[in-house]
Backbone bond lengths (Angstrom), bond angles and torsions (degrees), N, CA, C in turn:
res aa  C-N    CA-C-N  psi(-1)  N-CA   C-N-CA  omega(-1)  CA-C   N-CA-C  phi
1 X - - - 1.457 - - 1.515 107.30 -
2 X 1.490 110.20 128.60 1.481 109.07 -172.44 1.592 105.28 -94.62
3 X 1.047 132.22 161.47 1.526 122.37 -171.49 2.299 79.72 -127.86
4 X 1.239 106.31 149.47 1.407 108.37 -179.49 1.871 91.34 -129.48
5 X 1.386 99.43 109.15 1.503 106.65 150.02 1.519 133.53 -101.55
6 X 1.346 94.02 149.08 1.219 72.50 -147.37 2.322 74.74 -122.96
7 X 1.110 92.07 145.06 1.682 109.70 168.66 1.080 134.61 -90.93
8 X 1.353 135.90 135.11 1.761 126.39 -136.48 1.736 79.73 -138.39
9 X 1.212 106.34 121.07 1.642 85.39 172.27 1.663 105.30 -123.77
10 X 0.908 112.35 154.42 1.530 130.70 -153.87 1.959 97.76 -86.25
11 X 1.223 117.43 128.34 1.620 101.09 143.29 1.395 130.46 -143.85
12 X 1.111 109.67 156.34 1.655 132.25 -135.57 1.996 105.72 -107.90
13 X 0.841 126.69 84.39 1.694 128.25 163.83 1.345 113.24 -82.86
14 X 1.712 96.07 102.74 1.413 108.34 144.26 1.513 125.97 -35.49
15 X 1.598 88.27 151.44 2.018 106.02 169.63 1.368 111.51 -64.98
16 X 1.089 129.72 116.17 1.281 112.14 149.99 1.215 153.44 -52.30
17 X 1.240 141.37 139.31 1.521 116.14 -162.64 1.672 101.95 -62.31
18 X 1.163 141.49 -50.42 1.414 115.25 170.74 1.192 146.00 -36.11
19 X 1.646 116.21 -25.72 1.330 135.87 149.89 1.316 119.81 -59.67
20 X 1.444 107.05 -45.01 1.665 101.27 -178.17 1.604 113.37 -65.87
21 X 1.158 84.83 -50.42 2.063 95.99 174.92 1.415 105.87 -33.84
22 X 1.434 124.33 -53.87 1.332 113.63 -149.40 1.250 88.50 -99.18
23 X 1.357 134.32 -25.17 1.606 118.12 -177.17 1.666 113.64 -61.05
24 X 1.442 98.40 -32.05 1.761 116.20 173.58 1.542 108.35 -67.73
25 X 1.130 124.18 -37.91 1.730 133.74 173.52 1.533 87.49 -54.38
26 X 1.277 125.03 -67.09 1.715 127.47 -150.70 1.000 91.87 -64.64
27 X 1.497 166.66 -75.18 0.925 163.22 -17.42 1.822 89.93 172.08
28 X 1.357 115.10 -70.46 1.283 113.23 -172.03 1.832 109.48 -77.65
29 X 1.664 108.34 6.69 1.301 82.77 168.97 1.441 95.93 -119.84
30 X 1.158 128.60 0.02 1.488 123.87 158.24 1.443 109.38 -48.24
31 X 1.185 123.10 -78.72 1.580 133.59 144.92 1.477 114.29 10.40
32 X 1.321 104.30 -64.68 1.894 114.19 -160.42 2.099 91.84 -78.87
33 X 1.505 96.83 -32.04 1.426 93.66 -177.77 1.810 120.63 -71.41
34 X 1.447 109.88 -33.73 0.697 109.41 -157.48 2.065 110.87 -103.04
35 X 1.668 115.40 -27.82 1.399 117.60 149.67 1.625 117.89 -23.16
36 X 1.430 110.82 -69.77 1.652 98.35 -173.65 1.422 122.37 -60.50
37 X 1.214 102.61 -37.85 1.834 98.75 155.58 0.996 145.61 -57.10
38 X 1.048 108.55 -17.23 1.889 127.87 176.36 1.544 99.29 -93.02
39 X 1.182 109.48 -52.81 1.402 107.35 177.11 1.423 122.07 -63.02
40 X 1.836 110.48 -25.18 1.472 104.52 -166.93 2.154 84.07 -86.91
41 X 1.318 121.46 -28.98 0.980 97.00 -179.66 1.819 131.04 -86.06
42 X 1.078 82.74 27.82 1.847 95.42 -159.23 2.205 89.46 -111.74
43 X 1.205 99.19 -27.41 1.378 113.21 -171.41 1.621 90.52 -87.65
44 X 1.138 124.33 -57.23 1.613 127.67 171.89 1.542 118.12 -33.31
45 X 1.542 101.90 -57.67 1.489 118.86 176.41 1.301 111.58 -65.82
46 X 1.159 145.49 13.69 1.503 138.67 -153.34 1.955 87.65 -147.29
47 X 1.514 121.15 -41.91 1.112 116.61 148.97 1.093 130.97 -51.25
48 X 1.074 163.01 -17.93 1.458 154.66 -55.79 1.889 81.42 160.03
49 X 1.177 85.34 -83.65 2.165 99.29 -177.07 1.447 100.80 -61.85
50 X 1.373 127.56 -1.48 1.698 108.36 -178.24 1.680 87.35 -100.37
51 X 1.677 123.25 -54.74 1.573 130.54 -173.98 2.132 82.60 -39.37
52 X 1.209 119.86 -73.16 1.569 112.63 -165.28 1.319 110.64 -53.64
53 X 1.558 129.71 -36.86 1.431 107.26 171.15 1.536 125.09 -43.38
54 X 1.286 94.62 -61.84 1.492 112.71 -176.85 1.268 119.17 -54.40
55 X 0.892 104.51 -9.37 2.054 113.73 -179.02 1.259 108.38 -94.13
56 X 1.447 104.25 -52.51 1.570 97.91 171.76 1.408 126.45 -68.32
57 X 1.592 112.38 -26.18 1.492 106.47 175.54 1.727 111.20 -67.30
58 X 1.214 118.39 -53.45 1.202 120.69 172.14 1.345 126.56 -25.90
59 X 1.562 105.88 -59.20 1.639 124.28 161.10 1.457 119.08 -45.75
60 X 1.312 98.62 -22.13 1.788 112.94 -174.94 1.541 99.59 -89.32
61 X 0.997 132.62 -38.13 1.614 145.49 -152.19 1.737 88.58 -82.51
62 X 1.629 107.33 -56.49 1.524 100.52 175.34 1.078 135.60 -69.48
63 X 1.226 113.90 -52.49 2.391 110.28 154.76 1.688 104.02 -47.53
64 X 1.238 130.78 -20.72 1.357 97.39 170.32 1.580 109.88 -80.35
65 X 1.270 120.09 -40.38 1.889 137.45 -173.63 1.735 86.09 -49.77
66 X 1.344 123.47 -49.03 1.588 138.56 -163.88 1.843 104.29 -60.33
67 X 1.361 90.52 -39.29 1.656 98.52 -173.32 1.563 114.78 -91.95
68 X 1.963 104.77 -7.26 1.330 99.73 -169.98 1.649 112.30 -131.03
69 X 1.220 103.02 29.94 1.640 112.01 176.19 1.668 113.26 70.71
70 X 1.514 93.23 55.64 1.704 106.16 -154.55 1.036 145.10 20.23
71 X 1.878 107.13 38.50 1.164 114.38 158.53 1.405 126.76 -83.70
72 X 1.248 131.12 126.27 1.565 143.46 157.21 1.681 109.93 -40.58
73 X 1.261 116.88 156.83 1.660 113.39 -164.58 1.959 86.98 -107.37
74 X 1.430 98.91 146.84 1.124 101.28 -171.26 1.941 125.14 -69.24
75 X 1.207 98.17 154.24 2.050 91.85 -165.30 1.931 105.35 -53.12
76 X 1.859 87.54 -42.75 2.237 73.07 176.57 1.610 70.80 -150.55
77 X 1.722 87.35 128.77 1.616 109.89 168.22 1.938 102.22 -59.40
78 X 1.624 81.91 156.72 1.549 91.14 163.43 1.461 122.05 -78.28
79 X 1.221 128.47 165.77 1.524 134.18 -166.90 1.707 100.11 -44.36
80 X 0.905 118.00 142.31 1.972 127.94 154.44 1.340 106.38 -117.08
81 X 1.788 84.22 104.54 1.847 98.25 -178.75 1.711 109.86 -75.45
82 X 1.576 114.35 -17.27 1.423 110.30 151.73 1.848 130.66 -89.15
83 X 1.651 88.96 35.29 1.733 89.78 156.84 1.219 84.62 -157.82
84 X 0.817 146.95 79.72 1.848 158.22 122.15 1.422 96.22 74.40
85 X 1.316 106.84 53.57 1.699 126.33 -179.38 1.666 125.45 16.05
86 X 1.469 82.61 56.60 1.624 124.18 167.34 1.584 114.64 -61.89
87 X 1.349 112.32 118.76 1.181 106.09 170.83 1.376 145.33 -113.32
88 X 1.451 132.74 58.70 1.280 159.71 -135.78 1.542 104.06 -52.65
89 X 1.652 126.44 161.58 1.067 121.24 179.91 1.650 114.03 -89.11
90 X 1.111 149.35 -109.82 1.376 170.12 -160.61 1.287 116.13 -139.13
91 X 1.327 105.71 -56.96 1.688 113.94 151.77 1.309 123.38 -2.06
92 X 1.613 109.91 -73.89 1.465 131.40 -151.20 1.511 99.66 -64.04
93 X 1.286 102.24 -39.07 1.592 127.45 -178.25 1.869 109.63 -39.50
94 X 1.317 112.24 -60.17 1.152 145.48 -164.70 1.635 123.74 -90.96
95 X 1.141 89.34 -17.82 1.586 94.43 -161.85 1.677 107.77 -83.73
96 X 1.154 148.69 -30.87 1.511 134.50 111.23 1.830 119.13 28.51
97 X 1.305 88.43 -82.05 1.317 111.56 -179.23 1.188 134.88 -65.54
98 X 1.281 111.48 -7.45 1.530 132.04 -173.76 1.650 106.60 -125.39
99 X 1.013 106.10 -52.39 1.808 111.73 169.94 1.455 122.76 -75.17
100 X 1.320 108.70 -45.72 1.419 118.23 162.09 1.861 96.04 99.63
101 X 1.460 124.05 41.20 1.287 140.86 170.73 1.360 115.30 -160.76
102 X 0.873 102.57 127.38 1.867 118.80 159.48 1.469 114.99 -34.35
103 X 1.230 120.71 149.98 1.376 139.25 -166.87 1.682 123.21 -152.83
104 X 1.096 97.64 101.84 1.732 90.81 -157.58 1.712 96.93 -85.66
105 X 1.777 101.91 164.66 1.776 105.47 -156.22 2.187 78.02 -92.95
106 X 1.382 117.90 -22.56 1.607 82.91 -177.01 1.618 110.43 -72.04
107 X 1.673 122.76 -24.28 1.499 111.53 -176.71 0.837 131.14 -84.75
108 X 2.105 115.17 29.44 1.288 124.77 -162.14 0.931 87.91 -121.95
109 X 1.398 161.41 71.72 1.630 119.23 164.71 1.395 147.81 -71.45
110 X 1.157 122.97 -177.30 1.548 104.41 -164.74 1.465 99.36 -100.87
111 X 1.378 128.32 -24.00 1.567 118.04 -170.21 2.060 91.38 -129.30
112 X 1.077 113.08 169.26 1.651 91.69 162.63 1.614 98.66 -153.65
113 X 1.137 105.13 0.93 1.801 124.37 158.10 1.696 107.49 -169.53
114 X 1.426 103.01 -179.81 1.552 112.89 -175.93 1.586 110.31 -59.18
115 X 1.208 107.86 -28.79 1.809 118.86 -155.11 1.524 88.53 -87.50
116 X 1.253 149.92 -53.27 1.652 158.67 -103.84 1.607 84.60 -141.91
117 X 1.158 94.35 119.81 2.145 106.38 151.67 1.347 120.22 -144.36
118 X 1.482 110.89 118.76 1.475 114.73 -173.80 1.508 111.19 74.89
119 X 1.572 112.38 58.09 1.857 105.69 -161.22 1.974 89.69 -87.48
120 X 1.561 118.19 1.73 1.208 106.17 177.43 1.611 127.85 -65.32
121 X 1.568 98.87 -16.85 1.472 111.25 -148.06 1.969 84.96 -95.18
122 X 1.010 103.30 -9.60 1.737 111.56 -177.83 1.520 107.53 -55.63
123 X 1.827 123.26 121.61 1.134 116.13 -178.30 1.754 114.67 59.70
124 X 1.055 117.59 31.04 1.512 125.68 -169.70 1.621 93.11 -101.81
125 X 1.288 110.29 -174.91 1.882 121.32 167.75 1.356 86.42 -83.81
126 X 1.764 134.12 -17.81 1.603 108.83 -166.35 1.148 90.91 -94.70
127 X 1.232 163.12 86.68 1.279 150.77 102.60 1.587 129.24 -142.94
128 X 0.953 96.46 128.10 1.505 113.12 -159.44 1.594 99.73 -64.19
129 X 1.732 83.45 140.76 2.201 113.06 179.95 1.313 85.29 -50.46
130 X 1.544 148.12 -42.24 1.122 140.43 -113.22 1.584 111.23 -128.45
131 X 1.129 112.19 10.45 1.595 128.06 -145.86 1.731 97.75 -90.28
132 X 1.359 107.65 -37.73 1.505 96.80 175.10 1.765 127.53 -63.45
133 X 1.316 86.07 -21.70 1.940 102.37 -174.40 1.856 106.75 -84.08
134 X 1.493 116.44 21.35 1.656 116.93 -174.14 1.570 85.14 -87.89
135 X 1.558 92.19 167.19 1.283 101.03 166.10 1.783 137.82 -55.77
136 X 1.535 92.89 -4.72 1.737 110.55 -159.70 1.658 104.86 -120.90
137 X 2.051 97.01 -16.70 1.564 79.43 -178.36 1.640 111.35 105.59
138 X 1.509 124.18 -162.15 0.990 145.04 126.13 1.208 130.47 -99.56
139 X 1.344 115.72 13.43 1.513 116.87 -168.66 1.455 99.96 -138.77
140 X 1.293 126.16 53.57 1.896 136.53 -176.47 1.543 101.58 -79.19
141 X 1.172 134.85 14.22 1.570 146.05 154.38 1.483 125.94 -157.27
142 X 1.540 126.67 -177.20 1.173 115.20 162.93 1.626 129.98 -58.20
143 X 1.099 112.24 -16.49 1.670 116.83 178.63 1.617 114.00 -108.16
144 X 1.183 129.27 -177.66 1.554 133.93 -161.36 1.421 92.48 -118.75
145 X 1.238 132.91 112.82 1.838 129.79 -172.11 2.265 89.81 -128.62
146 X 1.245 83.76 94.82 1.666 87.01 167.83 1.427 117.52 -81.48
147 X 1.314 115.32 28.55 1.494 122.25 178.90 2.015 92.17 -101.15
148 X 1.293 117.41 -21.53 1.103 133.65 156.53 1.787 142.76 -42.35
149 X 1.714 88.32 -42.53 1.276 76.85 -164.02 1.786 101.37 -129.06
150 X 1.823 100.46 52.48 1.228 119.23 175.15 1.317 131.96 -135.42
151 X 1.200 133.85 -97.70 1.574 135.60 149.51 0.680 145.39 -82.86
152 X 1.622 165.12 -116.20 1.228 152.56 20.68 1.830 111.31 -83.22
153 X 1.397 89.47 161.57 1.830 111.30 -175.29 1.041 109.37 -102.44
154 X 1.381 132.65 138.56 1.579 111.12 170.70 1.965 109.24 -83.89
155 X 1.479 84.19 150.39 1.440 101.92 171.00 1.719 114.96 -116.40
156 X 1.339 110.26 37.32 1.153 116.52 -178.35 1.705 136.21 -130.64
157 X 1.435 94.76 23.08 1.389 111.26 157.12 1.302 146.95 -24.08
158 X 0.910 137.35 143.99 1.867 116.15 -176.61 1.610 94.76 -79.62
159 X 1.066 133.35 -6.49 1.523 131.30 -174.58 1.690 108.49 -77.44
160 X 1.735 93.25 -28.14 1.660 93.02 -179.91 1.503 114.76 -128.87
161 X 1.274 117.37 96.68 1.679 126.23 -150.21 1.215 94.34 -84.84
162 X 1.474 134.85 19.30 1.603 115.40 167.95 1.325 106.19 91.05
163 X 1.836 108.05 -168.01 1.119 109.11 -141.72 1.939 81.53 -124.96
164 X 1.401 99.42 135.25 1.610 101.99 -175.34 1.701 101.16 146.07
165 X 1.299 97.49 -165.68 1.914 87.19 -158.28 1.740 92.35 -90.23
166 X 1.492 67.08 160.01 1.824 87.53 -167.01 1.666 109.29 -83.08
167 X 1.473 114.28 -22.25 1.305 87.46 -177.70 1.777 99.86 -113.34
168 X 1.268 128.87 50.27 1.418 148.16 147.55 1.571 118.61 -68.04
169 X 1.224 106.47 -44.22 1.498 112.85 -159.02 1.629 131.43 96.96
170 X 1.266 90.83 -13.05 1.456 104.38 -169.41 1.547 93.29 -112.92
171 X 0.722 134.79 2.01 1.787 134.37 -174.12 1.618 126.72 -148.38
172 X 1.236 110.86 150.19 1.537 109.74 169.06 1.158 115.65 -130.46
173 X 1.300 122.04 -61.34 1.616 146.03 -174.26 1.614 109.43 -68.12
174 X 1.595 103.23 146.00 1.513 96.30 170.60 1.698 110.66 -78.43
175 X 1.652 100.14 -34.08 1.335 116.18 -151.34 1.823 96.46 -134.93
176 X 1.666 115.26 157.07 1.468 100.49 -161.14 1.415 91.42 -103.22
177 X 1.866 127.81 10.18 1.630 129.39 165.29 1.763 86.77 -65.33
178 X 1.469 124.04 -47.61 1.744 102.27 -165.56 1.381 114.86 -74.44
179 X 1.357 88.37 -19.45 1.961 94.08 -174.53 1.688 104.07 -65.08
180 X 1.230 126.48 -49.25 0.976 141.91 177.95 1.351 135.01 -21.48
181 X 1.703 98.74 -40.99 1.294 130.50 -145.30 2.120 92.62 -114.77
182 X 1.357 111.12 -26.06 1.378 116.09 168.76 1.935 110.73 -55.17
183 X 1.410 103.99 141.39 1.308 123.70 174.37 1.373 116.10 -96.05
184 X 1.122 115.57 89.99 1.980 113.84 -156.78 1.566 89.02 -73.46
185 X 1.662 99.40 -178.83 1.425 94.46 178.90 1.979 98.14 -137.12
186 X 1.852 100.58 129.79 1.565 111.50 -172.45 1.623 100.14 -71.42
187 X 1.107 140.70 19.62 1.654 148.48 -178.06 1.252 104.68 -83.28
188 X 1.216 122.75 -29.33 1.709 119.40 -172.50 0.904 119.31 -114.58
189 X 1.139 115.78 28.98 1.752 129.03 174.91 1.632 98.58 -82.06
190 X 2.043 101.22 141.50 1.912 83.22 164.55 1.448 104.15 -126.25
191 X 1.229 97.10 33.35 1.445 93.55 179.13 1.475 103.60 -169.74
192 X 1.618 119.12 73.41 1.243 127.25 -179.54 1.837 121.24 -56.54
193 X 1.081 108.13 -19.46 1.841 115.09 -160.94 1.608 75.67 -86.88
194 X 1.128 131.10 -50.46 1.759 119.63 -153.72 1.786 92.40 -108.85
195 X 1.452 137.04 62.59 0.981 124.00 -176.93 1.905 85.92 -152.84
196 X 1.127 102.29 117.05 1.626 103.52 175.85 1.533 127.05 -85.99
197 X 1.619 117.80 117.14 0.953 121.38 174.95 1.346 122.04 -82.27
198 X 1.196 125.32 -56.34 1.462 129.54 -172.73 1.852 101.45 -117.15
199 X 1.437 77.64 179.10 2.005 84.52 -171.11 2.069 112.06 -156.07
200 X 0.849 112.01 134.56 1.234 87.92 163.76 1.856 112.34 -68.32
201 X 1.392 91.26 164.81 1.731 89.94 -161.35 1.655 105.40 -158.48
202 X 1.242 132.23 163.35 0.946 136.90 172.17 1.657 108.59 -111.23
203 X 1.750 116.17 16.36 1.123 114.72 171.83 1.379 99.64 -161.74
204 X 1.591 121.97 -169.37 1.261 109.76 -155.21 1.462 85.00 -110.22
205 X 1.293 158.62 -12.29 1.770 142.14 146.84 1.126 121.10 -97.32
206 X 1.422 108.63 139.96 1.622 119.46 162.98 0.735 124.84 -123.89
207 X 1.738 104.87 156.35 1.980 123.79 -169.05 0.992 100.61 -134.76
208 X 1.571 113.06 172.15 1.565 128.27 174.44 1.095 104.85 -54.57
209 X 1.785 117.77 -50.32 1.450 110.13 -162.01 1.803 108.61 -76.30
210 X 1.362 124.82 -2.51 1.317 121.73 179.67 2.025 94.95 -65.39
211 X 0.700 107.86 -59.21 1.533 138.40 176.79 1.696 96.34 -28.38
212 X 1.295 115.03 -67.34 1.598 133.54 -177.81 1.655 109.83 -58.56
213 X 1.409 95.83 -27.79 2.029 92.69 -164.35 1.346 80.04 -90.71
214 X 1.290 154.20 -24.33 1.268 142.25 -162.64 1.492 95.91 -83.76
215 X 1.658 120.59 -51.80 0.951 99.03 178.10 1.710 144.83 -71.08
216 X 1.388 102.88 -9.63 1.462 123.94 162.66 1.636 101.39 -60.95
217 X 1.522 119.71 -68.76 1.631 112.59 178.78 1.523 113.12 -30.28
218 X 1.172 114.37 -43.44 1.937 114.27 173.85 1.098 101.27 -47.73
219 X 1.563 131.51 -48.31 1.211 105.91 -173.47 1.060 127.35 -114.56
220 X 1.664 114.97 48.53 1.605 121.28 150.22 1.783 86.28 114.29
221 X 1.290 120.24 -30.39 1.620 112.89 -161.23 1.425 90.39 -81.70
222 X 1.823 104.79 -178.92 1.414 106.73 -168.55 1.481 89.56 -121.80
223 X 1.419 115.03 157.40 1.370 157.47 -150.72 1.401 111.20 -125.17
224 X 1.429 115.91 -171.70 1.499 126.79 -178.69 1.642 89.07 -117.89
225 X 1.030 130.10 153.18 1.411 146.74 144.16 1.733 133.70 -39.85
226 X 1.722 107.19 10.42 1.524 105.39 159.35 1.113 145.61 -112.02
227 X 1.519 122.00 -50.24 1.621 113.35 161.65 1.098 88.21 -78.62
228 X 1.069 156.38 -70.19 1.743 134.47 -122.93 1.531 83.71 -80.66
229 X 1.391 146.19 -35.43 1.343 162.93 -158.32 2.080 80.87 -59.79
230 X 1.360 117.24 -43.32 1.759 95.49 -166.40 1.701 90.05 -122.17
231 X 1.408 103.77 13.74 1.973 68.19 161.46 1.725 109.64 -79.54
232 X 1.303 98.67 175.67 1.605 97.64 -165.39 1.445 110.91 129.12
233 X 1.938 94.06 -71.25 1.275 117.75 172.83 1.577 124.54 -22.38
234 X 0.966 109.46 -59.49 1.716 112.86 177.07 1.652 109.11 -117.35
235 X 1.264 150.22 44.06 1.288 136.23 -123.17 1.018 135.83 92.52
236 X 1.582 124.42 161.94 1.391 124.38 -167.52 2.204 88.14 -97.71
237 X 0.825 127.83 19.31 1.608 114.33 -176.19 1.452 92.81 176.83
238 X 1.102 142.54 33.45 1.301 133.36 140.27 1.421 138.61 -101.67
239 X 0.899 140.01 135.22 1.363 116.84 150.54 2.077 128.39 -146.76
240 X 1.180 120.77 140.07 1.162 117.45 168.93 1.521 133.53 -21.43
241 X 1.245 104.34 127.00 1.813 115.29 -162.37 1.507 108.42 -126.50
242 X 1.200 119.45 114.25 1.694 101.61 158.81 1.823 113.36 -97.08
243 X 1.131 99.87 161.68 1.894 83.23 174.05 1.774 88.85 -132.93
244 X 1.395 127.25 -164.72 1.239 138.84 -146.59 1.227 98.58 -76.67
245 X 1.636 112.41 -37.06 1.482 103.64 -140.75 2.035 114.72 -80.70
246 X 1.574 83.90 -2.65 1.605 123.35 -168.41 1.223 107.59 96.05
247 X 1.391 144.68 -21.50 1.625 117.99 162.44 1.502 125.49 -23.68
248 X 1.273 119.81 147.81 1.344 109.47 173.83 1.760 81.48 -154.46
249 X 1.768 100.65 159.49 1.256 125.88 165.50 1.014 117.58 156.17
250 X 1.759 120.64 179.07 1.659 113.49 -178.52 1.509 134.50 -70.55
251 X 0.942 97.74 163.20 1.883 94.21 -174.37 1.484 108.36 -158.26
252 X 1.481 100.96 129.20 1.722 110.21 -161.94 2.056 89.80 -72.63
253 X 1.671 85.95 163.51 1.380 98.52 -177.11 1.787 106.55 -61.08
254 X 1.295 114.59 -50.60 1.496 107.61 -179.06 1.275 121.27 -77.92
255 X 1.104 123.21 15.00 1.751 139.06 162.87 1.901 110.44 -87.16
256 X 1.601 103.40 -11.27 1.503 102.73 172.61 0.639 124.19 -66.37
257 X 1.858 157.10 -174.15 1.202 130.09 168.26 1.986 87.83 -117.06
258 X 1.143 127.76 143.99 1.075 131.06 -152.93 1.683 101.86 -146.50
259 X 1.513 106.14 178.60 1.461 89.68 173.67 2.169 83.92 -139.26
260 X 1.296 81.98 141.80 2.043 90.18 -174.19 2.138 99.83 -72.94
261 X 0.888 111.90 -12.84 1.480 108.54 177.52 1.346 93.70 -80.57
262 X 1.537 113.87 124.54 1.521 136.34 -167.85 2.117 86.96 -75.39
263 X 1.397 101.23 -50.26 1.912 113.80 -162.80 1.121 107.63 -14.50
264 X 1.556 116.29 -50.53 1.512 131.87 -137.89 2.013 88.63 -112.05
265 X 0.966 122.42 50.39 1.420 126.55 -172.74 1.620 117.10 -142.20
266 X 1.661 104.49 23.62 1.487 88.34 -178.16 1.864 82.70 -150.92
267 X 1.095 111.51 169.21 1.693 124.85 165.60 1.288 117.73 -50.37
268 X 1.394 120.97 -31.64 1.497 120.06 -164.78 1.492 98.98 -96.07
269 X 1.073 132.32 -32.09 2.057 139.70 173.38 1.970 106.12 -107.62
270 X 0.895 125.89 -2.12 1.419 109.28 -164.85 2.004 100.09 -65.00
271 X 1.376 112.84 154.92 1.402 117.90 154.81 1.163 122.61 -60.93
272 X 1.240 136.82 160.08 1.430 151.88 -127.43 1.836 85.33 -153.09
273 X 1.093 109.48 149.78 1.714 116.28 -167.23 1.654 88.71 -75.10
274 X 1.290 117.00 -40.37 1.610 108.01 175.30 1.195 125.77 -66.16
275 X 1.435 128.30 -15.82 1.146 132.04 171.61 1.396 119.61 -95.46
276 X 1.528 118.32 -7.39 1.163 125.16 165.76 0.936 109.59 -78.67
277 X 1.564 141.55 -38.80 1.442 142.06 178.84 1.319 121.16 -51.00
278 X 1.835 93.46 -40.84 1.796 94.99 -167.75 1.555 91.78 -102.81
279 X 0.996 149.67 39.75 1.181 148.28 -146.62 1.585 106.58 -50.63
280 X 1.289 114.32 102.35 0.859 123.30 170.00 1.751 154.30 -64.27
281 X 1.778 86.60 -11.32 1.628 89.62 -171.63 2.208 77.85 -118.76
282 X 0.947 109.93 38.96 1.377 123.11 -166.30 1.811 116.75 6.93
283 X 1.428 113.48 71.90 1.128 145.05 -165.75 1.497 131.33 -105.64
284 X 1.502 88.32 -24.87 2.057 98.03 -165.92 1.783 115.87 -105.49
285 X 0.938 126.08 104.19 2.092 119.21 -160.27 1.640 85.65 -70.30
286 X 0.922 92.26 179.41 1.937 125.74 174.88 1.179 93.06 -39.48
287 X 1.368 112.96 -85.92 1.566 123.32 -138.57 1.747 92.53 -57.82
288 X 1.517 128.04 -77.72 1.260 107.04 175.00 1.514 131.24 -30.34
289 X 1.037 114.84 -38.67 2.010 89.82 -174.96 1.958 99.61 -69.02
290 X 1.365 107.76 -33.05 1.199 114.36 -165.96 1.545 108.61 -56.13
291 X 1.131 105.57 -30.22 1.826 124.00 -153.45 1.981 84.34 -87.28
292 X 1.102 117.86 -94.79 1.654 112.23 150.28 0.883 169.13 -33.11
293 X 1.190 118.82 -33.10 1.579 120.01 133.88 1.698 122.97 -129.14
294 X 1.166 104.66 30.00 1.886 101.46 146.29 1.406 92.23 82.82
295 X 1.127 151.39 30.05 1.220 128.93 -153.21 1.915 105.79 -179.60
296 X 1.578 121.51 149.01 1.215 79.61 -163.08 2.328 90.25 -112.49
C-alpha cells in the first residue's frame, strides 16, 4: 500500500513600503492623539493629590488649634535655644497630625547646606505634585528652598492685627519676623467655610496682598514671588484653597476676593489685618475681610 504525500508549501507577501509608511502614519498619529491625554490626565492626577494635600493639612492645622485652646501653630517658631536655635516652619507644628508620628525639631533642620532650605518638606504632603509647573519653577533663585514649592498659611487673622502700634488697634508687631512667630487663635472666625486657611504659595504665609502682586504680574508689572510665584501650578489663574471648615479645592483667580486699588498690593503699602477691620479709607465689602481675616 502506497501512502501519497503530498507537500503544501506556504507563500509569504511582504509589506510594501506603502503599507509600511502608512501603518507608521497610523501609529504616529495615534501617538500625537493620545500624549495630550495622558498628559492632560497625568496633570489632572497631580491636581487631585495637591486638592488632598491641602485638605489634610488644614484638618491638621485644626486638631492642632483642638489640642491647643484654638490656637493655630505659629508660621516660623521662635529660636529653640535647646536645638541650636533652630527655627522650624509651621509644618513641624502639624506634622503629627497629618502623618500620624512625632517629629523631633533637632532631626529637622532648617538649612543642611547653602544650596538646600527646609530639605524636610521634600516629597512631604507639604509640597505640591504641581510645584514645578508655577510661574518660578522650583528653581526661583540660586538655591532649592522647599518652603517654596508648597503652601502658605495665613497670618492674617483678626487675632493678629499686623505690624504697627499696638495700642491703635490696627497693629501689634514692630516687624512681620515677630508677627510671624504669633499663634493666632481659629475661635473668632464667623464664618469658617468662606475664611481661608491655606493656599498654594510660593512661600510658607499668605496675605491678601500676596493675592494683589499676582494680580499686578497679569498685567506686565512686577510682584513678590508667592501666589503669583505658584499660579501655573494647576492653570494659568487657579489655584488650590483650603478654608477653616476643612474644604479644600480650586478656585479661579477672579473668584478671590481682592481689592481693585493696585496701592495696597505690594509690602511697602499693603493693609495690616487691623486696618482691614477698621477699614479706613472705607474700601473692603464683607466677603473680603471675612475671606482674610475671619472677621467682618
Amino acid at each position: 500500500m502506497h501512502i501519497s504525500l503530498r507537500h503544501h508549501s506556504k507563500s509569504y507577501t511582504a509589506f510594501t513600503l506603502i503599507e509600511l509608511l502608512v501603518v507608521i502614519s497610523i501609529i504616529a498619529l495615534l501617538i500625537g492623539i493620545l500624549l495630550p491625554a495622558l498628559g492632560a490626565a497625568r496633570k489632572s492626577a497631580r491636581n487631585a493629590i495637591c486638592a488632598s494635600n491641602i485638605r489634610q493639612i488644614a484638618i491638621g492645622h485644626l486638631s492642632y488649634a483642638q489640642d491647643n485652646r484654638s490656637f493655630m501653630p505659629a508660621a516660623r517658631a521662635a529660636k529653640d535655644t535647646n536645638a541650636f536655635n533652630k527655627r522650624v516652619l509651621w509644618q513641624v507644628s502639624v506634622w503629627s497630625y497629618i502623618n500620624n508620628k512625632s517629629v523631633s525639631i533637632e532631626d529637622l533642620p532648617e538649612n543642611t547646606n547653602e544650596e538646600i532650605k527646609y530639605p524636610y518638606l521634600a516629597g512631604s504632603v507639604f509640597e505640591c505634585p504641581s510645584a514645578d509647573d508655577g510661574r518660578f519653577g522650583s528653581e526661583a533663585s540660586s538655591y532649592k528652598d522647599y518652603s517654596t514649592r508648597g503652601y502658605g498659611m495665613t497670618i492674617s487673622l483678626e487675632s493678629n492685627k499686623g505690624v504697627g502700634s499696638a495700642g491703635s488697634g490696627t497693629g501689634m508687631f514692630a516687624t512681620e519676623d515677630e508677627r510671624e512667630k504669633m499663634y493666632q487663635r481659629e475661635d473668632l472666625l464667623v464664618a469658617p467655610s468662606t475664611t481661608a486657611i491655606l493656599a498654594d504659595n510660593a512661600t510658607y504665609i499668605m496675605e491678601y496682598w500676596h493675592r494683589g502682586s499676582a494680580h499686578l504680574n497679569t498685567m506686565g508689572l512686577i510682584g513678590s514671588a508667592d501666589m503669583q510665584g505658584a499660579l501655573g501650578r494647576h492653570g494659568d489663574d487657579v489655584w488650590n484653597f483650603a478654608k477653616f471648615d476643612g474644604s479644600a479645592g480650586p478656585v479661579r483667580f477672579d473668584e478671590v476676593p481682592g481689592l481693585d486699588n493696585a496701592l495696597f498690593y505690594n509690602s511697602a503699602s499693603y493693609l495690616s489685618p487691623g486696618l482691614i477691620l477698621t477699614d479706613p479709607y472705607n474700601l473692603m465689602p464683607k466677603e473680603f475681610k471675612i475671606f482674610w481675616v475671619g472677621q467682618e
